[in-house]
C-alpha positions as CSV (number, residue, x, y, z in Angstrom):
1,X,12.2,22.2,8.9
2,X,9.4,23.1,11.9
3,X,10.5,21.1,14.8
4,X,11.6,17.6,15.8
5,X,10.2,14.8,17.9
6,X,11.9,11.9,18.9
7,X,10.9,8.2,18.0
8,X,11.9,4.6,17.6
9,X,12.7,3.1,14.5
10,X,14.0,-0.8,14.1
11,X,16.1,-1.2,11.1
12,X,18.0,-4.5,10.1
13,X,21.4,-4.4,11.5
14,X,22.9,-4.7,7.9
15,X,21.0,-1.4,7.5
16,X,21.9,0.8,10.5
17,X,26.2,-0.6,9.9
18,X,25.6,0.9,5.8
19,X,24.4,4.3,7.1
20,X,27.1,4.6,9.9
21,X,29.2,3.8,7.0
22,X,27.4,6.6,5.0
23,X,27.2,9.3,7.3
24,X,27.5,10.8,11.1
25,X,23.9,12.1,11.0
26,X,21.6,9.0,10.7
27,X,18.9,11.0,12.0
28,X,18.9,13.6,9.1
29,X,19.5,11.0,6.4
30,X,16.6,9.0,7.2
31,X,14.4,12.2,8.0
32,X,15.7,13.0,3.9
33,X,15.0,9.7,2.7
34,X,11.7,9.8,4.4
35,X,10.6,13.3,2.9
36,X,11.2,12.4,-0.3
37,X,9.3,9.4,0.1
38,X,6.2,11.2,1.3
39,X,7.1,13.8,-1.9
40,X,6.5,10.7,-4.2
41,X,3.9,9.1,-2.7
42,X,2.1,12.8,-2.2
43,X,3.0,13.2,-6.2
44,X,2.0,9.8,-7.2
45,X,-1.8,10.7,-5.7
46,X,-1.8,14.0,-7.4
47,X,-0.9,12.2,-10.6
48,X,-3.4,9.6,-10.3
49,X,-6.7,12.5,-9.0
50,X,-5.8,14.4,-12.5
51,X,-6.0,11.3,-14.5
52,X,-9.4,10.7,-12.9
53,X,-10.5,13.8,-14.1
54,X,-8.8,14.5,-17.1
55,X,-8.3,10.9,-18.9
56,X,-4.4,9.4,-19.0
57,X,-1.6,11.4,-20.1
58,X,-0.1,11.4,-23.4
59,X,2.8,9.4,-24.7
60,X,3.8,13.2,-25.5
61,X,3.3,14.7,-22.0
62,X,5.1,11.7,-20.5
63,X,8.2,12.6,-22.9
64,X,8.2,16.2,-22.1
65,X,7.8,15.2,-18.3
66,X,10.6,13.1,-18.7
67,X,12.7,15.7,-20.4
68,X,11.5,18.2,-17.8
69,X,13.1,15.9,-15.2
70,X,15.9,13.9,-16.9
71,X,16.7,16.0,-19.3
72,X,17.3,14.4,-22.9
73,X,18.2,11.2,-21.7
74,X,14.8,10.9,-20.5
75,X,13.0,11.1,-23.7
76,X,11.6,7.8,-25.9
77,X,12.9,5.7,-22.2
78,X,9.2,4.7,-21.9
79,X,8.5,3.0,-18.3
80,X,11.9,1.9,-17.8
81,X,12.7,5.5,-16.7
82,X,10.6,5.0,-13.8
């Protein structure tokens, strides 16, 4: 990771007791939680640029994209494996 730069985040109370419970390094489970939100959101764009260009993907490539990332209990899940 480049470097670091101190902020301010307000989280529910509820919220900041569960990740005390969690962990000792708040600071490096949100900053994990917060890349891989950007890495879905980043992917989710991607995803939807392609289809612009190249029509929707196929129930086919959805299954072997699911197997690719679930493995075989990803196959014939349809949405619910979002």
């Amino acid at each position: 990771m480049s470097g670091t730069r101190r902020i301010t985040v307000t989280l529910p109370t509820e919220q900041v007791e569960e990740l005390k419970r969690l962990t000792d390094n708040v600071s490096g489970y949100i900053a994990e939680a917060v890349a891989r939100q950007l890495r879905h959101q980043l992917l989710g764009e991607d995803l939807r640029r392609y289809e612009e260009e190249h029509g929707a993907f196929s129930e086919a490539e959805m299954d072997a994209a699911r197997e690719r990332i679930f493995g075989d209990a990803g196959v014939g899940s349809g949405a619910d494996a979002a």
